[in-house]
N, C-alpha and C positions, 0 to 999 in steps of 0.2 A: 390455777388448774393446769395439768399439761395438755401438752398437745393428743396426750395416746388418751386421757381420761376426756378429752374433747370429742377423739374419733369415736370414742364407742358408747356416746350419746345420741351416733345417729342410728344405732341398731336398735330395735323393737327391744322392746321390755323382756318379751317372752324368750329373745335371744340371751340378753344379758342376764339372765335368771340363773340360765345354763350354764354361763361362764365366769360371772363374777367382774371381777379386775384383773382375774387371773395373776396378777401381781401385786401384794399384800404387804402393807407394812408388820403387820404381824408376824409373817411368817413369808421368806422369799422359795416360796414355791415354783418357781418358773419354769424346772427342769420335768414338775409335776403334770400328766393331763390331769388328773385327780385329785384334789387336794388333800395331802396328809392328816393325819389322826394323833392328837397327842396323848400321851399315857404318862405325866408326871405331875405328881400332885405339889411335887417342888421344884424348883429350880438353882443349879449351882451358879454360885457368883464367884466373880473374878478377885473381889477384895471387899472389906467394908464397906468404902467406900461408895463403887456402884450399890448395895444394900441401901444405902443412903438415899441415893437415886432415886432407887425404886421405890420409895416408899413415897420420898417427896412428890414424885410426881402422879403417884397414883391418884386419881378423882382430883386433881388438881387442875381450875380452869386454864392455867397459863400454858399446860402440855397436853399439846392434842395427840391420844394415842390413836389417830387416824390416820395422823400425816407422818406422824416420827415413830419409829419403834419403840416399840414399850422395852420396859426391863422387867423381865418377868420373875417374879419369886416364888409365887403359892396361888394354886388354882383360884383358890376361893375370891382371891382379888382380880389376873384377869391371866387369861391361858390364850393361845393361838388357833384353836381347830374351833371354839367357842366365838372369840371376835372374827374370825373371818367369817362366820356366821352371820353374826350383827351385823358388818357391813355391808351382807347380802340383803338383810332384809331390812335395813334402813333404807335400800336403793327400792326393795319392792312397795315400800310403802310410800317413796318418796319424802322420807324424813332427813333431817338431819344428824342423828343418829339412834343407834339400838342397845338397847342392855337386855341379855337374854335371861332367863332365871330357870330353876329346875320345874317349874309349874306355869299354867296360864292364871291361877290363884296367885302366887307369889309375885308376879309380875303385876296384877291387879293391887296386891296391897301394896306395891311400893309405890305403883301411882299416884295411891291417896295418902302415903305414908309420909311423902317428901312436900306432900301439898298443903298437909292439915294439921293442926297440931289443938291440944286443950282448949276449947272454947270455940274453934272453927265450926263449920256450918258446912255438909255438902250437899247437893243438890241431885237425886236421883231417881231414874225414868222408874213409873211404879212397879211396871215387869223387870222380873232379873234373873238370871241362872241362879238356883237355887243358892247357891255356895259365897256367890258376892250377895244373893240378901241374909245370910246368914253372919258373911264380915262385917255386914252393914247394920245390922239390928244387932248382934251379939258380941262384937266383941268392942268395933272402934267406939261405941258408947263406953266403955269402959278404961277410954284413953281422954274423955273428957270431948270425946268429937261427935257431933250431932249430925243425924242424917236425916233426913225430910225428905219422902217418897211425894212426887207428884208426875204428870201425866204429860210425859214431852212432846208429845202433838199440839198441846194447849201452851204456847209458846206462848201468849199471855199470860198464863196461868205460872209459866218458869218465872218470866219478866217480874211478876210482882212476888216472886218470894226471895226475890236478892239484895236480900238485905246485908248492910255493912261485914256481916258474920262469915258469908258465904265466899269458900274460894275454891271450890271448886263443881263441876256441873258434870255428871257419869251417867251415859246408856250407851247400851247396846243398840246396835239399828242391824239387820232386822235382828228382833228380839227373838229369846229362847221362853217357851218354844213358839209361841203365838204370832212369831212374824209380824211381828205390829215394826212399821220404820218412823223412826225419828227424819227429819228435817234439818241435818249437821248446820247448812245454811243459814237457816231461819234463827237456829240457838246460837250461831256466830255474832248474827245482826245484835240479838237481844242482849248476849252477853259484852259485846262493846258501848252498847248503852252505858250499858250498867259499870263499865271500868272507865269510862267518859265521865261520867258521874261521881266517881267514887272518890273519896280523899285521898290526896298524893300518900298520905302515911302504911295507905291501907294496901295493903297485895292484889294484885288485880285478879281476878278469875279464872282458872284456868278451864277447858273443856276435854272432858278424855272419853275415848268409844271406844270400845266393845268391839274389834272388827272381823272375830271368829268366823261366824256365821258366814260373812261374804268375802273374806281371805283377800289379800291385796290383787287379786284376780277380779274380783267383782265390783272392788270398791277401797279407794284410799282416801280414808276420813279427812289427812292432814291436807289433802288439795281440796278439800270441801269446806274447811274451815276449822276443826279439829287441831288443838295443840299436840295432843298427844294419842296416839293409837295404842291398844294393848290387842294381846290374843294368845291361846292357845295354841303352839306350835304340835300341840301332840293331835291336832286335828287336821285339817287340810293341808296346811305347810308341811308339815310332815309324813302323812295319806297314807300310811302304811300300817297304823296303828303299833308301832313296834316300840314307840320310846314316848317319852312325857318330855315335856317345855313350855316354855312362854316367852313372851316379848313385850318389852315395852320399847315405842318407837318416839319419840320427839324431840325438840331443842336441846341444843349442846348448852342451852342456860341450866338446863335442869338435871344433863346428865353425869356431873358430880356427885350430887346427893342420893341419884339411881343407885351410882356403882357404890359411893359408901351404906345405902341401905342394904344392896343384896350383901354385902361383905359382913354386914356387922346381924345382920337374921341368918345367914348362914343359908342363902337358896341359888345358888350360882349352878345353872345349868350344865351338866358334865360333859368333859369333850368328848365322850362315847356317845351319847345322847343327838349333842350337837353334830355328830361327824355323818349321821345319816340323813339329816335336815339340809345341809349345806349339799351333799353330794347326792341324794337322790331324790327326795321332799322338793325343794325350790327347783331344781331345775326343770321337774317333770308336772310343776302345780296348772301349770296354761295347758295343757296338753290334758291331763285328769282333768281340772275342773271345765273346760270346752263339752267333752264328752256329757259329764255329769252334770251340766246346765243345761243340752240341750236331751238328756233322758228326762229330766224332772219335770220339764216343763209335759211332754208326754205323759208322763202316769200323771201330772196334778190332772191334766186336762180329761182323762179315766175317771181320776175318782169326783170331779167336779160332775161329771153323769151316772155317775152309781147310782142305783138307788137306794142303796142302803147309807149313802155318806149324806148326811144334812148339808156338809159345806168342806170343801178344799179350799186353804190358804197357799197361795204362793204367789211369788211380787210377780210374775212373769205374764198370770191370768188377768187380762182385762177384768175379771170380775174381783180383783183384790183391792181393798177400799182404800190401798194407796199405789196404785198401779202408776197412775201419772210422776207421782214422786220417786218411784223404784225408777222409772226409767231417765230420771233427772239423774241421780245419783246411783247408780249400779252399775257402772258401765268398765271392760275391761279395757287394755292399757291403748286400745285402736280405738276407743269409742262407743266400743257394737253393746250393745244390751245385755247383761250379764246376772239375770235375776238371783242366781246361785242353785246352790244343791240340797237345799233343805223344804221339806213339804210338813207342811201341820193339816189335818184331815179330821172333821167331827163326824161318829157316826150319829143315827139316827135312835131317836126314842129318849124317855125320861131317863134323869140321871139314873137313877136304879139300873134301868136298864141298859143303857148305854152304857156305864160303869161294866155290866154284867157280858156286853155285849166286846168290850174292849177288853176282857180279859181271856175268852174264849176265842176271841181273834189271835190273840199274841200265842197263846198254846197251840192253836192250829198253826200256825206259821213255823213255828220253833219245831214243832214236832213234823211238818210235811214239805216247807218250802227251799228251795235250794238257796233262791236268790236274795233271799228275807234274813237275816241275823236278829232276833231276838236278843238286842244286846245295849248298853246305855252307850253313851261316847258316839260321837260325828266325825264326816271328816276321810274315808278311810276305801280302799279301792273297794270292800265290799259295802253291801245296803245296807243297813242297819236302822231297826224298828224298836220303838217303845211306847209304851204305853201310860200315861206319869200316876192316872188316876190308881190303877193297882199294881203301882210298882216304887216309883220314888218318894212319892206322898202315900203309898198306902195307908198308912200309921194313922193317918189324919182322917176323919168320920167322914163323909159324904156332904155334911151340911161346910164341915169347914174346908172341904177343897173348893168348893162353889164360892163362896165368902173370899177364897185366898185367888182368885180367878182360875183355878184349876178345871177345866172341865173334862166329865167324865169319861166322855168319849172321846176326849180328845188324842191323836196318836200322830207321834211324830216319827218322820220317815228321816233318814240322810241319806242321799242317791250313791250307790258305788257306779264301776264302771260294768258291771251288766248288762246282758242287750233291755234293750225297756220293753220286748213284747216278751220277755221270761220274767220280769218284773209283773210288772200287769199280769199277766198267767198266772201267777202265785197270791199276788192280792185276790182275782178274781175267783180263786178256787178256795182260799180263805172269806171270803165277804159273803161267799154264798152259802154258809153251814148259819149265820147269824137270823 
């Protein structure tokens, strides 16, 4: 390492976020305060030859396109305004490095795409955004790859289903929407058991989270025990709601078969996409989510005394059944306590009701509230509310969103940067027509 990648180790996280390396083997920008934009889907080469080059060493363990300048050819394999991206957000999550993809979905399937093959086994937390249980029961079944939903709190309950079959171990902490948190640690301990144990022939187990929900602001899985981090960049790292992304974050063992997965599925996030992530997303996410952690904790702590709300979830409230674990693992890059920006809120009354009560909520709000968006998607300077029971599962009867742990009242919030008593002003004027 040099001596200038030494000096600017001793800057705060939320300094380097801003700045980068500022000097890039991908692209020497130096003369730049703002790092450039590229706009070619190809690239011209000097001779054959270099062609050669490039191609050898693309996803090739022996060349590290960190340290050496790549030879670029064709976006889809790897572009400059895209990897300077990656190596922004492999520093925020403290990995070793990042492959960016055009989706938080596509980034997830390469995860387990590079992991699992015919006859594998993976292991995942029972709650899941909707979309990865939908890759998980719908399609990777269909590749010969088995997935077995169980309950990652009951880390005994993980321990005894890893069998020879399993390689890999997937949740979210905190979960969408229910806020439920996993124990990264605890599945660390169990899962080296279990590769302590395993026959040298056999792959050893990898672990990948979920770290949307608490954005490498609130929480970086891979210092917790965590091989791999995934996330959608079109939410908080990105905070604007203006482009779509994703990331996947871990070992340079793995990140060969990264870059030849996104290459060969065709999901390589654009360096339009990527140019407002690097340049106004990352550098402003400690600055947004400060704000938006310390409003959330304010309205949970409103709706925790409503009386129309049966129960506010948020890791931040003493009364959250995993409070002492959030504040084990939530913490931002000084330490301080960093519960995040997302609130899960049950109203009051029988499913019917509640069901009946959360949708007359959501139309009050949509139709009178400034500070309230009525809208699906996290993440983003403004608030944004939902409602899942008659909205994303509506399709599904009443008996089967209950079954599916859907509950009827249940409505989830994501905090924008709003003052929090125009927040609270708008819930209050909406909770009280119920």
């Amino acid at each position: 390492m040099t001596d200038k990648k030494e000096r600017k180790r001793r800057y705060h996280k939320e300094t380097r976020l801003i700045h980068g390396d500022f000097h890039s083997p991908h692209w020497d920008y130096s003369d730049h305060i703002v790092p450039p934009i590229s706009a070619s889907a190809a690239y011209r080469l000097e001779s054959v030859e270099r062609g050669a080059r490039g191609f050898q060493a693309f996803a090739n363990p022996e060349f590290n396109r960190h340290v050496l300048p790549p030879i670029y050819i064709y976006d889809r394999l790897d572009e400059p305004s895209r990897s300077m991206l990656e190596d922004n957000l492999a520093a925020a999550e403290e990995g070793e490095c990042a492959v960016a993809f055009s989706t938080g979905m596509a980034a997830i399937t390469a995860s387990l795409g590079v992991l699992a093959k015919s006859g594998d086994t993976i292991l995942a937390h029972h709650t899941l955004y909707g979309c990865t249980y939908s890759l998980m029961k719908n399609w990777l079944p269909r590749f010969g790859i088995t997935v077995k939903m169980v309950d990652m709190k009951d880390v005994e309950a993980v321990e005894a289903m890893m069998t020879d079959e399993v390689v890999a171990v997937y949740f979210e902490t905190p979960t969408n929407p229910v806020l439920e948190l996993v124990d990264i640690g605890a599945v660390r301990a169990a899962v080296n058991r279990a590769n302590a144990a395993r026959n040298p022939k056999k792959r050893r187990i990898f672990i990948v989270v979920d770290n949307t929900f608490a954005t490498p602001f609130s929480q970086r899985p891979i210092t917790l025990g965590a091989d791999v981090a995934v996330q959608s960049i079109t939410k908080n790292v990105g905070g604007f709601g203006t482009d779509m992304g994703g990331v996947w974050v871990g070992p340079q063992l793995l990140e060969p078969d990264v870059l030849l997965f996104r290459k060969d599925f065709g999901a390589p996030l654009a360096p339009k996409a990527a140019w407002p992530a690097l340049v106004y997303g990352l550098p402003t996410l400690a600055l947004r989510s400060r704000r938006q952690n310390e409003t959330a904790l304010k309205v949970a702590r409103f709706l925790e005394g409503h009386p129309a709300v049966e129960r506010s979830l948020y890791p931040g409230l003493p009364s959250h059944p995993q409070h002492v674990l959030a504040r084990k693992q939530m913490l931002d890059q000084d330490g301080a306590f960093a519960p995040g920006i997302m609130i899960y809120f049950v109203l009051k009354g029988s499913p019917e009701e509640a069901r009946e009560r959360g949708r007359r909520l959501m139309n009050h709000l949509a139709q009178n509230a400034l500070t309230l968006t009525l809208a699906v998607s996290l993440g983003q300077v403004r608030t944004l509310i939902e409602h899942p029971s008659s909205m994303t599962h509506a399709p599904l009867p009443l008996e089967a969103q209950v079954e599916a742990g859907i509950e009827p009242g249940g409505i989830r919030i994501s905090i924008g940067l709003e003052a929090a008593e125009d927040i609270m002003g708008d819930l209050d004027d909406a909770l009280a027509i119920l």
